[in-house]
N, C-alpha and C positions, 0 to 999 in steps of 0.2 A: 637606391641609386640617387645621388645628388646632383642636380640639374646645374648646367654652367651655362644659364642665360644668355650671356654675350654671344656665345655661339651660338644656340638655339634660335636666340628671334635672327642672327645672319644667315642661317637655313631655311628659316621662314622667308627672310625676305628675297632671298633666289628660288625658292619652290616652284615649280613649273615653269622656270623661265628654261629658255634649251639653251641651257648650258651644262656642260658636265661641271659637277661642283667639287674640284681636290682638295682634300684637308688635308696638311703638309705641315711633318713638325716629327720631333723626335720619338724615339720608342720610350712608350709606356706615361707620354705626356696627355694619353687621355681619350687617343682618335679610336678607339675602338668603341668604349663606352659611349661617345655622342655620337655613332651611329646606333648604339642598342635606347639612346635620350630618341631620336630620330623617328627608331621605329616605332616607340611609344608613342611620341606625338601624331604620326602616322594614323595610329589607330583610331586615336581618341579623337581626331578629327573626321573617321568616319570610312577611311580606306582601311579594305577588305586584306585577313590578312594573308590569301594564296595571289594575292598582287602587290607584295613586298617579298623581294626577291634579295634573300642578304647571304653573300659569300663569302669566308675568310679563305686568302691565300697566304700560306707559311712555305719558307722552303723545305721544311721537312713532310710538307705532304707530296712534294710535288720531284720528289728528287730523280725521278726519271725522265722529269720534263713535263710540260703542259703548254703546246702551243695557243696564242691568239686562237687559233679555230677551235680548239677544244672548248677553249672558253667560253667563247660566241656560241657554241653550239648547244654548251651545257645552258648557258641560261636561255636561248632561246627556246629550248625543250621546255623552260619553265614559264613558257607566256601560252596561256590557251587560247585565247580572246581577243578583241580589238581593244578593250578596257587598256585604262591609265594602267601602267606599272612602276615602281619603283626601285630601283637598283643601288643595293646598300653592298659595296665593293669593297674589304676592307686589305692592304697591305696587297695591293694589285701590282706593285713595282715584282713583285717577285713571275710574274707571267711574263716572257720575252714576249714582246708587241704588244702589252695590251692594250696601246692607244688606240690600235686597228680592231680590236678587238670591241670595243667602246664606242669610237666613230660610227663603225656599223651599224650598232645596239642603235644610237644616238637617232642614224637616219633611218632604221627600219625596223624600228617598232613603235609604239609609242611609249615614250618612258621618259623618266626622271632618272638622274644618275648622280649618283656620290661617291667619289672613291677616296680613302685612303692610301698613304704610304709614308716611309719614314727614313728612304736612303735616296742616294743621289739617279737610281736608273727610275725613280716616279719623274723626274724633271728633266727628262732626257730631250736630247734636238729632236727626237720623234715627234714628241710635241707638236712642235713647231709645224711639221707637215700634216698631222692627223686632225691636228683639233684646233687647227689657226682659228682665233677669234671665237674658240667653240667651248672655252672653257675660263672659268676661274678658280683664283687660286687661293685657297683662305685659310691663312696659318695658325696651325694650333700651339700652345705654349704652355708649359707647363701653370700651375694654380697662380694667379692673382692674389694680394693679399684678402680681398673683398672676396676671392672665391674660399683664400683658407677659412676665414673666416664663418663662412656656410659651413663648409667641412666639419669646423669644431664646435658649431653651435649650442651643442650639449655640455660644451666645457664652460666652466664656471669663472674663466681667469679674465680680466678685460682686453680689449684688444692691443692694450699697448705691451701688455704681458705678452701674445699671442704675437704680435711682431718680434717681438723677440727670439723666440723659437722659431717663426717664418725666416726669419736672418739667419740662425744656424740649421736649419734642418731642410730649407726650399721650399721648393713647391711642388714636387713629383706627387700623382694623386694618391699611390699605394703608400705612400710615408703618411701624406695626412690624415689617411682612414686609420689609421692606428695609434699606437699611443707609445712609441719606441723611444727607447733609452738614442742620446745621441749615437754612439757606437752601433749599433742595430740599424739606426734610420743608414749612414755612409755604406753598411756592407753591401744594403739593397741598393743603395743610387749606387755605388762599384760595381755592382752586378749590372745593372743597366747600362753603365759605362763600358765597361767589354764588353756588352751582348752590343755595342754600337762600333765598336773598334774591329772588335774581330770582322764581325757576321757584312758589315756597309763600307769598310773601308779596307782593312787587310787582307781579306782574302778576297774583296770584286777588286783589289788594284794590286793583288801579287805582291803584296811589300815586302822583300826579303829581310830586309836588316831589322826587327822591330824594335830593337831597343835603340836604334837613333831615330826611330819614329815615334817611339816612346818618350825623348829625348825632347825634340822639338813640339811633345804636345805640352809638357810637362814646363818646358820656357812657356809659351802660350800662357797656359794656367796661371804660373808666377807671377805676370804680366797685366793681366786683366785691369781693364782701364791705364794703359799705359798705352803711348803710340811708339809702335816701333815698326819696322821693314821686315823684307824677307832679307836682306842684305844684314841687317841687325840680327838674327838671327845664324846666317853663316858664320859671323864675324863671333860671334859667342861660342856656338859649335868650335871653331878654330882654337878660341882660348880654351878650352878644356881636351884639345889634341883630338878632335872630331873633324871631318871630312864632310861637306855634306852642300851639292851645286844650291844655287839660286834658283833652277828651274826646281828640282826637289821638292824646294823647302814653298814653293809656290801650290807647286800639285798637292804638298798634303795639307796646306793652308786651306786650299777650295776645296779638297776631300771630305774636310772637317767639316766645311759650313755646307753641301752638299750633304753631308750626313745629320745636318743641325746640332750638332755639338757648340759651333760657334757663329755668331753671327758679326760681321764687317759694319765698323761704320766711320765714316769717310769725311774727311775734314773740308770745312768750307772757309773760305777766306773772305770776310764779312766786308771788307773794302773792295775788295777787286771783283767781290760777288763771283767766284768760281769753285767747284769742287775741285777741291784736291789728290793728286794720285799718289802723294805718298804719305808715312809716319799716319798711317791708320790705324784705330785701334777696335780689338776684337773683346767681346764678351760672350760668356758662358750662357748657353740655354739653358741653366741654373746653377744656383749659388752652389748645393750642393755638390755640385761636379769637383768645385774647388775645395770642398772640407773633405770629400770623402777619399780624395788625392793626397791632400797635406795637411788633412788635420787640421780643428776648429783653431781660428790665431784673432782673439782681436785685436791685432795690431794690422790684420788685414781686412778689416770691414769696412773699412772707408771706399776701396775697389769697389766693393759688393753693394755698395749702396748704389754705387753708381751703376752697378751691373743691375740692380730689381728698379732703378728709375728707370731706366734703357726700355728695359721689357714690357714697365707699365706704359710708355709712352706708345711703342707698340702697338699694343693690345689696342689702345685708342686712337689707331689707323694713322699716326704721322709718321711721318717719313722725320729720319733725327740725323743730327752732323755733330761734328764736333766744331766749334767754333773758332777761327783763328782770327782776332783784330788786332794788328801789327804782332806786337811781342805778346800781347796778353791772350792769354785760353777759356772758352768759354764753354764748360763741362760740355753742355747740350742745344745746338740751336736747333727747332723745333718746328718743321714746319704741317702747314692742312692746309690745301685752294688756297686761300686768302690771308688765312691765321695763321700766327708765326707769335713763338715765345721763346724766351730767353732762361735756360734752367743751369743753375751750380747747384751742386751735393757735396756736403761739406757733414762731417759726425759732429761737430761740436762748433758752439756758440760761446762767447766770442773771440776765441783766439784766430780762429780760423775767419771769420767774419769780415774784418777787414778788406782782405785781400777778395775774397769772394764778389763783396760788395762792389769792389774800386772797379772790378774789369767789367760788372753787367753795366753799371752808371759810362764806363769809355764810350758804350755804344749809344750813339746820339740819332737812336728812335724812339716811339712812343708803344711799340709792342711791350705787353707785359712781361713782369724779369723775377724771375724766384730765386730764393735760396731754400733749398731744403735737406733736412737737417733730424739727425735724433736729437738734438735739445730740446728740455722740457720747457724751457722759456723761451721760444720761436713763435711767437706772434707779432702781428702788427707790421708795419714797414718801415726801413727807412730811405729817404728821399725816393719813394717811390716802388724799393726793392721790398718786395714780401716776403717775410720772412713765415715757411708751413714747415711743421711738423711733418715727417717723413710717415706714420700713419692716417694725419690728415688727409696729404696729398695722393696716399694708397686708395683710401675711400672716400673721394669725393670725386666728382667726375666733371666740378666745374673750370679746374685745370687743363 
């Protein structure tokens, strides 16, 4: 089992606090495995192990139903003691109520809680009533380059080789444990991609027509790092003699990112200092989503760069915009509390350079401004802008 640090010491660092701790993020990105990382640590720190209580719930076990109370019942059968207990909960969205089911746990026994899930009924307004201020929320993502990285350790190739195949093949953990031809790695992320269409969105929202739902995921896909609307969207549907409202095409936009397939990010207007509600643009919870749909193109890797900077930025807890300063676009405006920086992803150096440069230098602050880039000559700055290698700025965490 290969350890994903970044999550491990954030488990560490909420352990025993009473809070329920949701790990929330797509199927097969990993959340099962860093509850089995969990358990281990568990141990080796010295809890006993008929006081680590770990569940899976699938809906094929459960298909005749399993109430909240069943649930609450079954594990409390499993606490003999006043001792600490731990509650390793995996794909708990599949129990109707099991917030209630949790809360209870939470205030009447002594326990520590973890749960997993990976569709839009883990994030339900239940929530909200059961576990107000009772819980956090800590997203998981599929590998990191710095985690493929681990993963291939035993591979001989160096890391810039190694980004290269992290750019076509993702970062799903069952592709990097292996050593698959491209065609091979897409059938498994296709599989995983239906097992999320079908099983979290078409059949919990009754979608009759799936091929215009198939339709509008597949514009999405196209798209990726493009700002468009739900309106943009209709208006495309129409020219291909498709039918399809703007509430529609809204519900299955937030179906998607409800099921983490796609994540919103939301443009901010750097003068007037306000977030923006429209022409926002969506990214894939991996690159792979898009090869293994339409086939490896590098003529579309320029999106994708911008979709794995998206994601690392993520990972290291900022919140990110797209930047709008008058007429000019600024890939990523970046913020943390106080820290705020300035990112463009651009494939290549210098043609594209120019223009990348001209709009970060428009903004007349002093927060730091990157360009990053697969060129092999991306060092150093100019007037200010830093110019990182898109591996560098993968593994290095002073960005």
């Amino acid at each position: 089992m290969i350890i994903r640090p970044h999550y491990m010491n954030m488990l560490k660092t909420y352990r025993d606090v009473p809070l329920v701790k949701i790990l929330a993020g797509i199927r097969r990105c990993g959340k099962s495995t860093i509850l089995d990382m969990l358990r281990e640590d568990l141990l080796e720190s010295g809890v006993a192990a008929d006081h680590i209580i770990g569940m899976r719930y699938t809906s094929e076990d459960f298909e005749d139903g399993m109430t909240d109370k069943d649930m609450y019942r079954e594990i409390k059968e499993q606490i003999s003691d006043e001792g600490r207990y731990y509650l390793l909960l995996d794909e708990v969205q599949e129990i109707d109520g099991w917030e209630k089911a949790v809360n209870s746990l939470l205030e009447n026994a002594n326990t520590d809680i973890y749960v997993t899930g990976s569709n839009s009924k883990l994030m339900s307004s239940e929530i909200s009533t059961y576990l107000t201020g009772r819980y956090i929320s800590i997203p998981i993502y599929t590998l990191s380059f710095a985690e493929y990285l681990e993963f291939k350790k035993s591979d001989s190739r160096s890391p810039r080789e190694l980004l290269n195949e992290y750019l076509r093949l993702g970062g799903f953990p069952i592709v990097a444990l292996g050593n698959f031809e491209e065609h091979s790695a897409y059938q498994i992320v296709e599989g995983i991609y239906h097992s999320v269409i079908t099983n979290d969105i078409v059949k919990r929202h009754n979608i009759m027509n799936f091929d215009l739902f198939n339709r509008v995921v597949k514009y999405i896909i196209e798209n990726v790092g493009k700002t468009f609307s739900a309106n943009t969207i209709v208006k495309f549907l129409k020219s291909e003699r498709r039918s399809l409202s703007i509430e529609a095409v809204y519900n299955y936009l937030n179906w998607l990112e409800k099921a983490f397939v796609i994540y919103r990010c939301q443009r901010y207007d750097l003068q007037g200092k306000s977030v923006l509600k429209t022409q926002e643009k969506f990214y894939l919870a991996d690159v792979s989503l898009k090869y293994c749909m339409m086939g490896f193109n590098p003529k579309s890797i320029a999106a994708m760069l911008e979709n794995i900077v998206y994601f690392e930025l993520r990972r290291r807890g900022y919140e990110i915009y797209i930047g709008k300063n008058g007429t000019k676009e600024i890939d990523f405006v970046v913020v943390r509390r106080d820290e705020r920086m300035y990112v463009q992803v651009c494939r290549t150096l210098p043609e594209e350079s120019d223009r990348e440069i001209a709009n970060l230098l428009a903004i007349k602050d002093h927060y730091p401004k990157y360009v990053v880039t697969l060129d092999e000559w991306a060092t150093g700055n100019i007037n200010g802008v830093k110019m990182v290698h898109l591996a560098d700025f993968l593994q290095s965490d002073q960005y």
